[in-house]
C-alpha positions as CSV (number, residue, x, y, z in Angstrom):
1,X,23.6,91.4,-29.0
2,X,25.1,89.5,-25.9
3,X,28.4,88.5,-28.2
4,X,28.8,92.2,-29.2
5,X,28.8,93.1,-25.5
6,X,30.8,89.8,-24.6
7,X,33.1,90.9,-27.2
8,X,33.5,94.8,-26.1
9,X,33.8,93.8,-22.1
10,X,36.5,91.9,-23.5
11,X,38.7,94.2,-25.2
12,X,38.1,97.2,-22.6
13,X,39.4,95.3,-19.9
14,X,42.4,94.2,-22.2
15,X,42.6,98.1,-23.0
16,X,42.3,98.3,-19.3
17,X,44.9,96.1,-18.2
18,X,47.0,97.6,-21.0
19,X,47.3,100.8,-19.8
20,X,47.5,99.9,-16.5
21,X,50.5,97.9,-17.0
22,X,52.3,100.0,-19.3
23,X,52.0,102.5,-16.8
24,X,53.4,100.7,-13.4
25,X,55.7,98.8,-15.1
26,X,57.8,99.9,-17.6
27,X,59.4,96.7,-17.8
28,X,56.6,95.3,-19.6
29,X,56.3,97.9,-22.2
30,X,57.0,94.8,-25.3
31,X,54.8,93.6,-28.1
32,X,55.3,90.0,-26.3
33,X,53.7,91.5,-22.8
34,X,50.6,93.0,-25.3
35,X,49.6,89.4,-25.9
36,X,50.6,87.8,-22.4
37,X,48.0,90.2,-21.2
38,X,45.7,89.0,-24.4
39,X,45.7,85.9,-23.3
40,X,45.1,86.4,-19.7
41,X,42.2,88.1,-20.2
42,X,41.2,85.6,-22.6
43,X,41.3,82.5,-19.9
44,X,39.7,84.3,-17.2
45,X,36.4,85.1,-19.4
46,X,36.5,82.0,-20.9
47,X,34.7,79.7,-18.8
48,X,31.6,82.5,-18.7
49,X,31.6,81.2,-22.9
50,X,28.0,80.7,-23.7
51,X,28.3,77.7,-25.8
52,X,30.5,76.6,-28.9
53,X,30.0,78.6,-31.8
54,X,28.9,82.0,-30.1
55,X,32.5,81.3,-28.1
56,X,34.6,80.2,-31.4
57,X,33.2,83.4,-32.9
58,X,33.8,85.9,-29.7
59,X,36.9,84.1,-29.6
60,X,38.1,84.7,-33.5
61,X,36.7,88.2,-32.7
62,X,39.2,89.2,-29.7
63,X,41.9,87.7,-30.9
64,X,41.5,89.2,-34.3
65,X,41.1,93.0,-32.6
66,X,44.2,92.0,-30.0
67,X,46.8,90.9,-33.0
68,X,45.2,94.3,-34.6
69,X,45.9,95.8,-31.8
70,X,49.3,94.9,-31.1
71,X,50.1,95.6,-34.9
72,X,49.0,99.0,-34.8
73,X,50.7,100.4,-31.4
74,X,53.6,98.6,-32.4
75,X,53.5,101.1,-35.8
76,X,52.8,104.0,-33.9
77,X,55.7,103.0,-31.0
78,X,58.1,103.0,-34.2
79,X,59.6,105.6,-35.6
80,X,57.9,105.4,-39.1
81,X,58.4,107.9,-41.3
82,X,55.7,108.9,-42.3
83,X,54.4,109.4,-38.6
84,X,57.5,111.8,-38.2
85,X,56.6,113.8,-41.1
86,X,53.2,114.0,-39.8
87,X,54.5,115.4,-36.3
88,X,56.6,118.0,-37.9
89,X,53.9,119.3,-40.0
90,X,51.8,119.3,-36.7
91,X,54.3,121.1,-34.6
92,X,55.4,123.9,-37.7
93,X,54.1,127.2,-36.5
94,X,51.6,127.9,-39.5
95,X,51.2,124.0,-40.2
96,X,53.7,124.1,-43.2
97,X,57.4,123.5,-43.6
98,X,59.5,123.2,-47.3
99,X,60.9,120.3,-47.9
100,X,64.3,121.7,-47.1
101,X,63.2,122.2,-43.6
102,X,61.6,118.7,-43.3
103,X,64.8,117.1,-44.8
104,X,67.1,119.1,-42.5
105,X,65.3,117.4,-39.3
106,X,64.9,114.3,-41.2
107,X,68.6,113.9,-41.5
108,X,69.0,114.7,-37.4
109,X,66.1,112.8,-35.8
110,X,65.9,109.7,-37.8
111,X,67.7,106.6,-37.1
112,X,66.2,103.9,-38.0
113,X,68.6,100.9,-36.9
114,X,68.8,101.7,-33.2
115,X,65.3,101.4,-32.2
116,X,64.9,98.0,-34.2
117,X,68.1,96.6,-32.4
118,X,67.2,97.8,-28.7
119,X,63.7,95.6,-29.3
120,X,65.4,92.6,-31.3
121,X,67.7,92.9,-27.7
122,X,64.9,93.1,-25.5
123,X,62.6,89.9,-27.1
124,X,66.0,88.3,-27.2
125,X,66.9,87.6,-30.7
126,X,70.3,89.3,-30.8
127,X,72.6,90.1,-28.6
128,X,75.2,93.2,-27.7
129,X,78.6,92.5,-26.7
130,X,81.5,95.3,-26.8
131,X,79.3,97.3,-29.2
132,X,79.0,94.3,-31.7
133,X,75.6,92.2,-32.2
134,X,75.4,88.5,-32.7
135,X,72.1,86.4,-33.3
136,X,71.1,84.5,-30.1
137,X,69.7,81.0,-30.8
138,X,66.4,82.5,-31.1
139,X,67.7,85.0,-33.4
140,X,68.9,82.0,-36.0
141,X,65.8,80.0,-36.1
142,X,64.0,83.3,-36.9
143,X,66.5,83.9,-39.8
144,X,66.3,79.7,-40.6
145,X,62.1,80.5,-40.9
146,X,62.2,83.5,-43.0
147,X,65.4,81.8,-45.3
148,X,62.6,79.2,-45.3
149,X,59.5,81.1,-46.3
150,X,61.3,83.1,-48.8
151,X,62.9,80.4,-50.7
152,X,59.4,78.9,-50.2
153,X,57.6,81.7,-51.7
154,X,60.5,82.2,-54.4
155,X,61.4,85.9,-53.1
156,X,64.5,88.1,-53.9
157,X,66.9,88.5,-51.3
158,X,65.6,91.5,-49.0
159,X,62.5,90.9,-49.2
């Protein structure tokens, strides 16, 4: 029972520390913060461990809810598609709307390049200059590893 609790505490003050952070500073609104703050939280408790195994397993524990974590508000930050259908249901007047009408706002609200290029700018794998974007050194190893892996795992271009 004390590893359930051990494990709780520890994920309500990441959730803590989350929102308070998000909150005062914008800055530090990135998927690379999330785990910054993951792994603080992580340190500090971790000399309070009670032993080995009881700390491997709260450890594998967190970290699996954290990378969860990070992984799901990172879906619902996106603008996924399906989430945007949902919202447009939700907002209709009588909870309905044709197809027609969810098309129509489809076609106005949804870009789906934009956001993904602002956050590949802001963890600093590409790079804007005079409205053009270029691959930072970061940027290349990323595309070196996944030319790796999918060569590796014999996939079709694209994915």
């Amino acid at each position: 029972m004390g590893l359930l609790l051990r494990f709780f505490w520890l994920l309500g003050v990441f959730f803590v520390i989350h929102v308070l952070v998000w909150r005062k500073m914008p800055s530090w609104q990135s998927k690379k913060h999330l785990l910054w703050i993951g792994g603080a939280v992580y340190l500090i408790s971790l000399p309070g461990f009670p032993g080995f195994w009881p700390g491997l397993q709260v450890s594998l524990a967190y970290w699996s809810a954290v990378l969860s974590y990070v992984i799901f508000y990172l879906w619902i930050e996106s603008e996924s598609p399906s989430l945007l259908l949902i919202e447009q249901l939700a907002l209709a007047s009588n909870k309905t709307r044709s197809k027609a009408e969810l098309l129509q706002h489809w076609a106005s609200q949804l870009d789906p390049v934009e956001p993904r290029l602002k956050a590949l700018v802001v963890d600093g794998f590409c790079e804007e200059v005079e409205g053009r974007y270029a691959l930072t050194p970061r940027g290349e190893q990323l595309a070196a590893l996944f030319a790796f892996l999918a060569h590796y795992y014999e996939m079709e271009e694209g994915g």
